[in-house]
N, C-alpha and C positions, 0 to 999 in steps of 0.2 A: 814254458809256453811256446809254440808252436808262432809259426812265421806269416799261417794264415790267420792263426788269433791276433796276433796284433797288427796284422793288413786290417782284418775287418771293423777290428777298435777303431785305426787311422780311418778306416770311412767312415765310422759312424760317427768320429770327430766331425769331419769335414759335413758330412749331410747336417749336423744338428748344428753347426758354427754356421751352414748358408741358411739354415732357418731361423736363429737367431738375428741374421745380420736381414733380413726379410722382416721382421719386424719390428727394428730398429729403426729401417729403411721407413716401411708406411707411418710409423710415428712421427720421423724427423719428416715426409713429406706430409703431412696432417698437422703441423704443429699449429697453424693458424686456423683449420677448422672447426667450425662451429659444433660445440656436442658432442667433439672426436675423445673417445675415450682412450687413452692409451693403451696395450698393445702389451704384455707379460706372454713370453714362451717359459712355461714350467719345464729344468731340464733334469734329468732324472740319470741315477748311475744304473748301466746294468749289468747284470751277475749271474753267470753260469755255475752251478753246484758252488757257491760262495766264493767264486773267482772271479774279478773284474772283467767286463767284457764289451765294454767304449759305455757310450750315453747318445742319450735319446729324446726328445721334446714328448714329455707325457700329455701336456695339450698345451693350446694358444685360450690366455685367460684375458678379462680385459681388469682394468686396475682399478676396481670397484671396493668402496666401502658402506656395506650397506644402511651405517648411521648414519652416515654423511647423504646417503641418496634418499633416507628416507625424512633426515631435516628440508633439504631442497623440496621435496615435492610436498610438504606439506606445509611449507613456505613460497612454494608457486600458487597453492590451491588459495591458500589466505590473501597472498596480493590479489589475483587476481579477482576474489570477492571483495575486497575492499574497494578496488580501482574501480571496479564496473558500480557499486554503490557511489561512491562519490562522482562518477562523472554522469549518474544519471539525476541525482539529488543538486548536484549544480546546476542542471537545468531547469531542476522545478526553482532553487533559490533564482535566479536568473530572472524566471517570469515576472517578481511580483517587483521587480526595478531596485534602483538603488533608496535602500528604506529611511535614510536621510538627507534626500533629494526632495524636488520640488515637483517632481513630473511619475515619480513612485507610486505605485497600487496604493500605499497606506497613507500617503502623503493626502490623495485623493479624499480620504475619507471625510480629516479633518477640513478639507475644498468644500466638502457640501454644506457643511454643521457653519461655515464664513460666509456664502454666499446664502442662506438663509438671514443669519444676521443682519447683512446686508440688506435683504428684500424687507427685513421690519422697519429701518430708518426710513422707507418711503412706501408702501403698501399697497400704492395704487401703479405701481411701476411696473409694466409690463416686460420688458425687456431685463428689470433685475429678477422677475419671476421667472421668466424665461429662464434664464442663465444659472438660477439655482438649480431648475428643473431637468436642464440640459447636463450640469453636472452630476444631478442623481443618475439620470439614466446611463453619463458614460458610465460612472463606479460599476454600475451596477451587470453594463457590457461588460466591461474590463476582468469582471468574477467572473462573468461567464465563460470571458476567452482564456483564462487562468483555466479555471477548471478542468474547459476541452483540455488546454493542452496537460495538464496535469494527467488526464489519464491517454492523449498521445505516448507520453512520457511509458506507461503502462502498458499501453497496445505495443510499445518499441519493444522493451523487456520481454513481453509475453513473444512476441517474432523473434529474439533472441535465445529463447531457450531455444525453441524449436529446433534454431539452426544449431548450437549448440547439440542437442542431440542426436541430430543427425551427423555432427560432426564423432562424436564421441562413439556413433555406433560407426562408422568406417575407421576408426583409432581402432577400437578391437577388434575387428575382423583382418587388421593387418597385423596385431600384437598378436594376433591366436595363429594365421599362416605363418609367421616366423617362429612362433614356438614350434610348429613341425619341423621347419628347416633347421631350425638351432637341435631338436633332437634328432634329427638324421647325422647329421656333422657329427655327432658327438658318438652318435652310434657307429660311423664310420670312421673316427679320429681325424675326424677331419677338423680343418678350423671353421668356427663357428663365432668367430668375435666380429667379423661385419654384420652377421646377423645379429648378433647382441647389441654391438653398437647403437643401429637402426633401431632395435626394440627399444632402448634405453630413452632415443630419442621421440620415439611414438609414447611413450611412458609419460613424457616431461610434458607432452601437447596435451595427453589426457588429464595432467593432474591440475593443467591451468582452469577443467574445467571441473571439474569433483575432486573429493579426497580421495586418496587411494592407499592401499597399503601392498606392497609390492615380494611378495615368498619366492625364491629360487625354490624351481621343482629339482629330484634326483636325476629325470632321463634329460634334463636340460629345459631350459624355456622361466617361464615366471608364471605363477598365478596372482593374481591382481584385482584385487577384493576392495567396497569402499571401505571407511572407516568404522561403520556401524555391520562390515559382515557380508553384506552382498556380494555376491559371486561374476566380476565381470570378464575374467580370462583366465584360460589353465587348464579346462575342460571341454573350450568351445567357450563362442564369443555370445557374452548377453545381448540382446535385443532390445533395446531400450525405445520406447513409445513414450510421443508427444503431440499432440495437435492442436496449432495458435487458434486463438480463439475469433481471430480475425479483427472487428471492425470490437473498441473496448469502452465503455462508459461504465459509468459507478457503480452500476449494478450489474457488470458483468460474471458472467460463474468462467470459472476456467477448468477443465482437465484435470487430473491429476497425472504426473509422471510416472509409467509403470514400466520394470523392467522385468524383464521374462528370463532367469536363468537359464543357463547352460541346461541343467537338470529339468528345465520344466516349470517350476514353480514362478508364476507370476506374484509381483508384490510392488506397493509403491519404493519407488525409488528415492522421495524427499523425505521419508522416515530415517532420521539419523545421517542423513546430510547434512555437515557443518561446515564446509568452505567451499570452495570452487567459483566459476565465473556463473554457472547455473543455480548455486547457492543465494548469491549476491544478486541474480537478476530476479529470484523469488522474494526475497526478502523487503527487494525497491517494488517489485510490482504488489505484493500479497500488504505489506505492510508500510513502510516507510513514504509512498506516494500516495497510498490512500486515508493514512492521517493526515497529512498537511490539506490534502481536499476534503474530509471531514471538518478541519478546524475552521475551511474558510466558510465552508457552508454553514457551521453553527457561527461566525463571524456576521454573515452576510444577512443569516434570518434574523439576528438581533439589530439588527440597522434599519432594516427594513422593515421589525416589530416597533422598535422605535419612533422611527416616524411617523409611523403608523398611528401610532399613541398619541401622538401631539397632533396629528392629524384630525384623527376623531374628533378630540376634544372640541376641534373648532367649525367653523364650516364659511361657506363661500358668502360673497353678497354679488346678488340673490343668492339664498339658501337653492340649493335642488331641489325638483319637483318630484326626484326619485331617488332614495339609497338601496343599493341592495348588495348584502354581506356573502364574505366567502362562504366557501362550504368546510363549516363546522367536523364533519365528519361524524355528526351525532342525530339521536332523533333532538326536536325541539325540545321536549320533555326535557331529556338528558344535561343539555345544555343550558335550561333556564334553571336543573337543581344545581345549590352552594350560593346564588347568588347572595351576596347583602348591599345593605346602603341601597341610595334612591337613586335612580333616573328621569330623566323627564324628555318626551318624545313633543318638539312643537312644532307649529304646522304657520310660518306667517306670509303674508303677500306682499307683492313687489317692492315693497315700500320698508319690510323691512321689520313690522310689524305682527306681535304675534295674535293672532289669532284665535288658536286652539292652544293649551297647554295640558300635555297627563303625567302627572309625575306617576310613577314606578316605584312605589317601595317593594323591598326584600327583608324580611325579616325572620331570620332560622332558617323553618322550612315551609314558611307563608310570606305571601304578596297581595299587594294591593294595587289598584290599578284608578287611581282616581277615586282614591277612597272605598271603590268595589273589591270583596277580597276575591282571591282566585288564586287556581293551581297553575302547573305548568300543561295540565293538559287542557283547561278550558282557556288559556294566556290570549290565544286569537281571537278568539270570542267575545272574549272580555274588553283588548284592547281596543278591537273592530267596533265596538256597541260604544262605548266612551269616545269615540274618536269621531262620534257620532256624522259619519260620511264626510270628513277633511281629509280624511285621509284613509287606507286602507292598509294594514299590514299582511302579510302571507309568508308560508315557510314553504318550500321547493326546493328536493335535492340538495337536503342539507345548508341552505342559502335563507337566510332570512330579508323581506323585504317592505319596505314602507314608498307608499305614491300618493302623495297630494295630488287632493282633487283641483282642475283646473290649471292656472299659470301658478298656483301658491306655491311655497317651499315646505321644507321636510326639515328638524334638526333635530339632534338628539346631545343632550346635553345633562352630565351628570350634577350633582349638587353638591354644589360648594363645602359644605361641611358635613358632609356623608355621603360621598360620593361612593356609586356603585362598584361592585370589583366581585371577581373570580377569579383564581388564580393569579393574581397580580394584575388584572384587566376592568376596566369599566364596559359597561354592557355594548357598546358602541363599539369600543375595541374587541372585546372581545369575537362580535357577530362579524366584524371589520366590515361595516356600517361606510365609514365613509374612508375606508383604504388607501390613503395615495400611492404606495407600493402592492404591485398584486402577483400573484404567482399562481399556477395552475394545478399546486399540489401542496398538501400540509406543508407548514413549516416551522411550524412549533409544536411541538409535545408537551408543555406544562398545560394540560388544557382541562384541572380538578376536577378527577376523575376519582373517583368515592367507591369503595366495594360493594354499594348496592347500585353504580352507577350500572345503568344498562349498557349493554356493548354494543347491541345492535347485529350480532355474525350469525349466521344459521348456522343449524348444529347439521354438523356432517360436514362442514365446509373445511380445509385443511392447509398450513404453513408447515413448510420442511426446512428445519435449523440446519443449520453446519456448523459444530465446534470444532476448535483448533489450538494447537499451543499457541503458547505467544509469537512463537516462528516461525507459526503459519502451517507448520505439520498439521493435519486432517488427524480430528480422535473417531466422529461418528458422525453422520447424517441422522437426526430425528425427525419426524412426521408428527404433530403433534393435531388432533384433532379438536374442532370446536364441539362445546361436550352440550347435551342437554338440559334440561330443567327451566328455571327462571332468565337465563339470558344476566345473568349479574356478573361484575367484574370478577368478584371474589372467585366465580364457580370457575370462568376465563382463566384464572391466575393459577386457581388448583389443581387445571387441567396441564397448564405449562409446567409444573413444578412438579406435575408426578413421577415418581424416580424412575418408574419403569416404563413409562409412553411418554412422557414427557422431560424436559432436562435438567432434575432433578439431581441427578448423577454429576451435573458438570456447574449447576449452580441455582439462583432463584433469581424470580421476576418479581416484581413487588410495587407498590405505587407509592411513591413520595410524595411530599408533602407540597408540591404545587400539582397531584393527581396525572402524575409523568409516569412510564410505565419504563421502569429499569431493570437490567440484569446487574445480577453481582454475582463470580463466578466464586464456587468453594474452596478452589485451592489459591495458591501465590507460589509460582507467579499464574493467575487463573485465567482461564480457557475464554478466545474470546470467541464470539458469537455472530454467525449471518443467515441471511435468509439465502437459500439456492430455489425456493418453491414456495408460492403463496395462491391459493383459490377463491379467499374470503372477499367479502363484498362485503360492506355494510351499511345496512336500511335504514336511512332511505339515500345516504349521500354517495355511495358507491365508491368509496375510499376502500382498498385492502386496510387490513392489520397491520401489515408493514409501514403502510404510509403514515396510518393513524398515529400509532405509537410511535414509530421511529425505529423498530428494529433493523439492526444490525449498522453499519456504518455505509454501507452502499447507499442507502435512501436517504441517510445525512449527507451525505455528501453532491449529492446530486441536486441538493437546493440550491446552490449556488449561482447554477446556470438558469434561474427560472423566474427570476425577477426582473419586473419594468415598471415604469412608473404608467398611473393608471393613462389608457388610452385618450379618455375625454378631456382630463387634465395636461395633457402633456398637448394635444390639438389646441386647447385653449389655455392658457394661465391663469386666464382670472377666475376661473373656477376651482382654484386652488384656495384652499381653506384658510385664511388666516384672520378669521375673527373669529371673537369670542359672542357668544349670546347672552346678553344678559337677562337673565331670568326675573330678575325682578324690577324689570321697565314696565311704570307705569301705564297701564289702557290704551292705549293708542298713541304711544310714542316708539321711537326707533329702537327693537333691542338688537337690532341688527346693522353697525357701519363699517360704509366702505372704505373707510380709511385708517383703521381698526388691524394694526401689525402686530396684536399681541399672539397670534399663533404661529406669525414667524420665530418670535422669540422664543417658544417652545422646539419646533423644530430645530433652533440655531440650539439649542438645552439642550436635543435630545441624547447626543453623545457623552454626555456628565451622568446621565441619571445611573445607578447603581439597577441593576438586573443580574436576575439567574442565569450563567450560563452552565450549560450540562457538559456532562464531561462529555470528548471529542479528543480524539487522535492523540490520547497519552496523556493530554491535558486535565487535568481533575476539575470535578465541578466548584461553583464558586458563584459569589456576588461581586461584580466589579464595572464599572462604567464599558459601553462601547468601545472610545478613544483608550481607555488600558487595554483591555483586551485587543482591540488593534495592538497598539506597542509589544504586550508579551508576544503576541504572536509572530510579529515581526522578527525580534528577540530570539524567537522559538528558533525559526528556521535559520535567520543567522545563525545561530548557534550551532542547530544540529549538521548546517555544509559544515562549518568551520572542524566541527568534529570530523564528520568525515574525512574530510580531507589529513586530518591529523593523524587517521586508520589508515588510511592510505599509504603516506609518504612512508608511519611507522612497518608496516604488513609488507613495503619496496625494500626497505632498510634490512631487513630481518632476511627477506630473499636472495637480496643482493650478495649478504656477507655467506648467507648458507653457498646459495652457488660459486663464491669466492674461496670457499675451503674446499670444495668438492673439488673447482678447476684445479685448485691447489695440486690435488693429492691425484686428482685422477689425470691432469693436463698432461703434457708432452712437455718437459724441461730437456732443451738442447743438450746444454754442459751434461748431462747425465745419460744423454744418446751416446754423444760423443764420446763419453767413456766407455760406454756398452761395443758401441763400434769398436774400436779401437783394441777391448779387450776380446772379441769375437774374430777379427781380424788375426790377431795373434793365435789366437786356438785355432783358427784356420792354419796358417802357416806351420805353425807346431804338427797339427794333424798333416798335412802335405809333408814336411821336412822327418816324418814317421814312415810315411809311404816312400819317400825317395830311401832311406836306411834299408826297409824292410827288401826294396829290388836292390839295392846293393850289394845285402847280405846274400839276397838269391843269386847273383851275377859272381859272387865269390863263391857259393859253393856249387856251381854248376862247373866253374873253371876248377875247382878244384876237383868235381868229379873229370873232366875231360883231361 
């Protein structure tokens, strides 16, 4: 071997021992840096036609393993879905107060059903009416400011993705310019491990918001796909599209998230999204905040049906000189078929005394009216000619109404041992005759509805569904048309259920047995169901489809906000209903007194009484008193933070320990710098104490040529 061969060995010592000790160097000064990934120079021997001929740094690597990088980032994606779920679900628990407390949303309830009670020990007390009355309406605020914020809670999430993806699309457009830098460096052997570093770190920011799955390319760089496939770095950076939906209520439609490949192809982006902080912020907004505001709205209408009921039953002294009922959502006809059992409509004056009495029998699919028989389409007719000028009944805009003639009163009052009912309703309730809760839009759906019932929709009129999985993934939008012929439920239901125009494919609609119009979807876990578009009207009360029936959980939900106790009532007290009429007071005595608390004592009932409630926000259907279904519900949401939060801390836990193996192995360990130095230091030296030999040997044979 020749004396320039192993000069050049000794330098190529030296060059690859000061590139060594170079990144030794930025390890031991990065030891405490955030995300700093240690720092590996690969060194390599090299060889001339199978002769040693020094060593050389093949490249600067960083000390990545990519099990380990790929537990972390899909233990970052799941924290931070969990974290963002529970800190927004602890704000909806938040709202409704502390649930066994005195000053609590549910504590409230049981306030109103006491202070009725109350108002029956003395009846003629204006100030204990008052104060019942004053706590109906706060409750009744109180859901409403629940609600709003429940979907504030909503509208935050929905502003959240947005940022979110905007965040996510400047994450890849800085991961896809470092993938060119990381393959130039590599194309030119250069280093290329601060560009990795960086990338690793832009990695870890995206995966807090989507799943990702992370491929080393061959020319250098990563591609970085979600977990269901989409293409968002490697070839050029996706595009990813979102826009908030702004100002959010019950019935809000939102967006869908679509990303635009590298290649071109657009496609929603939440098809096969399973973690992330965008994950988590669809899941609170799509699902998880809009059952707990479904449950209260189906909470709220039964409180309000409630007292309603007890309300009916009784009436003021004086009786009113006018009632006039919600809107039905039906023609009259409609409305007066199913009835059974008797009613009776009486008309008495000031005093208290009745005057006119017409009892109302229902029997089958025939009525009587004061012993006249009649239909439901001659009912006005009939009523009006019996009631012979005391009074007059009319139907408008879905609203049925009765006016005594003069200063007399109005009352309607079913009979005692066959009392009237529809769907679980006497004709007074049912029409909501004398309402003391009122709201501007359906709030119950059991409203016996019959497959010859008429529906009332013109044909050509149209509702467009949106199914979805259960986690909120979009399957189809349908358009389902109201269909011709007779106007019957049946023809209604056959047109929703057809597989091919209608959502037959994802499940059926069907009418139960209080004449409720339900979906049940075909599969499990099965597709749930909303409206994005509804045109229907129906004749003559001008209620959509949506409203009527109850479709989809947007329009359950927004019952909440929409109750107050009736205006007239709430200006006056003592026109608050709490006597009973007795029907069979003799000729010219009082069936009417004022001092008569036996319908506070129904009111102060009404939270005991056993009712349907429909299923709502996860909750299955059932019979169970007001006051329980308060407590489950209560129950509910306690429960479901409590879990949350237990996703949470577990989904931190799981993070924590992944990034704890990762720092492990990928960290900067001093003691093992120090040795690196230490042992490069010495290869240095070695190589220097090679170069001072190899001029020595030349200094000796130069003297010995001279």
């Amino acid at each position: 071997m020749s004396l320039s061969s192993i000069l050049n060995i000794a330098n190529s010592g030296l060059a690859t021992s000061q590139a060594q000790l170079r990144v030794v160097s930025d390890n031991v000064a990065n030891v405490n840096t955030p995300g700093y990934v240690r720092k590996i120079a690969d060194q390599v021997a090299l060889t001339t036609e199978g002769v040693g001929s020094g060593v050389d740094i093949a490249r600067v690597r960083l000390a990545t393993d990519r099990f380990l990088q790929a537990a972390s980032l899909n233990s970052s994606a799941e924290a931070n879905r969990q974290d963002v779920k529970y800190e927004l679900y602890d704000r909806i628990q938040t709202l409704f107060g502390d649930p066994g407390g005195d000053t609590g949303f549910f504590s409230q309830i049981d306030g109103i059903f006491s202070a009725f009670a109350a108002t029956a020990e003395n009846a003629t007390s204006s100030p204990l009416r008052q104060e019942a009355l004053f706590k109906a309406q706060a409750l009744f605020d109180e859901s409403g400011r629940i609600a709003g914020q429940i979907q504030s809670v909503r509208e935050d999430a929905d502003g959240r993705i947005q940022t979110a993806v905007e965040k996510a699309n400047d994450l890849l457009k800085q991961i896809e310019t470092l993938n060119t830098d990381i393959a130039k460096a590599l194309a030119t052997n250069g280093d290329a491990s601060g560009s990795e570093t960086t990338q690793a770190t832009l990695i870890g920011q995206l995966s807090s918001l989507m799943d990702v799955k992370v491929t080393q390319r061959n020319n250098g760089g990563v591609t970085v796909r979600t977990s269901s496939g989409l293409l968002l770095a490697g070839a050029g950076a996706a595009k990813i599209e979102y826009r908030a939906a702004g100002s959010v209520n019950a019935e809000s439609k939102f967006d869908d998230i679509y990303i635009t490949e590298p290649g071109g192809q657009k496609r929603s982006l939440t098809e096969g999204l399973v973690s992330g902080e965008i994950k988590g912020l669809l899941e609170t907004r799509d699902i998880e905040a809009p059952a707990a505001a479904e449950r209260l709205g189906e909470l709220m209408s039964h409180v309000a049906d409630e007292l309603n009921r007890a309300h009916n039953a009784n009436s003021s002294v004086p009786a009113p000189t006018a009632l006039t009922g919600k809107n039905v959502g039906q023609t009259l006809e409609t409305a007066l078929t199913g009835f059974t059992g008797t009613t009776n409509i009486a008309v008495t004056n000031a005093s208290g005394v009745i005057t006119t009495q017409i009892p109302i029998v229902f029997s089958g699919g025939t009525m009587t009216i004061n012993g006249v028989a009649a239909t439901p389409a001659t009912f006005l007719t009939t009523l009006n000619a019996q009631l012979g000028g005391a009074a007059t009944a009319s139907f408008t805009d879905g609203k049925l109404s009765l006016s005594a003639t003069g200063t007399n009163g109005v009352v309607i009052a079913d009979d005692a041992t066959s009392p009237s009912s529809k769907a679980g309703r006497g004709f007074s309730h049912y029409f909501g005759m004398n309402d003391l809760i009122t709201t501007d839009r359906p709030a119950t759906y059991d409203i016996g509805l019959s497959a010859t019932s008429q529906h009332g929709f013109t044909a050509g009129e149209t509702v467009t569904l949106r199914f979805a999985e259960p986690d909120g993934t979009r399957l189809r939008d349908l358009t389902v048309t109201v269909p011709g012929g007779t106007g019957t439920m049946s023809e209604l239901l056959t047109a929703m259920n057809n597989p091919l125009t209608g959502a037959g494919r994802y499940g059926t609609f069907s009418l139960d047995s209080s004449g409720s119009v339900v979906f049940k979807g075909n599969t499990d876990p099965a597709a749930t169901m909303s409206v994005i578009k509804d045109t229907t009207t129906q004749v003559p009360s001008g209620v959509s489809m949506t409203e009527l029936f109850g479709l989809g959980g947007g329009v359950r939900s927004s019952r909440a906000d929409g109750f107050n106790v009736r205006a007239d009532i709430s200006g006056n007290p003592m026109k608050l209903s709490l006597a009973q009429l007795n029907l069979s007071a003799a000729a010219g005595t009082t069936a009417l007194a004022s001092g008569d608390g036996r319908g506070a004592l129904g009111l102060a009932d009404a939270g005991q009484k056993t009712v349907n409630f429909q299923a709502s926000g996860g909750s299955a259907a059932g019979s169970q008193s007001v006051s329980r279904y308060a407590s489950d519900f209560s129950g509910d949401i306690g429960a479901r933070a409590a879990a949350a939060k237990t996703r949470a801390a577990s989904a931190d836990a799981v993070h924590t320990e992944a990034q704890t193996r990762q720092t492990a192995y990928e960290g900067v360990n001093l003691d093992e710098e120090l040795v690196n130095m230490t042992t490069f230091q010495q290869s240095f030296n070695a190589s220097a104490r090679l170069i001072q030999a190899v001029k020595d040997m030349y200094d000796t044979l130069l003297g010995m040529v001279q």
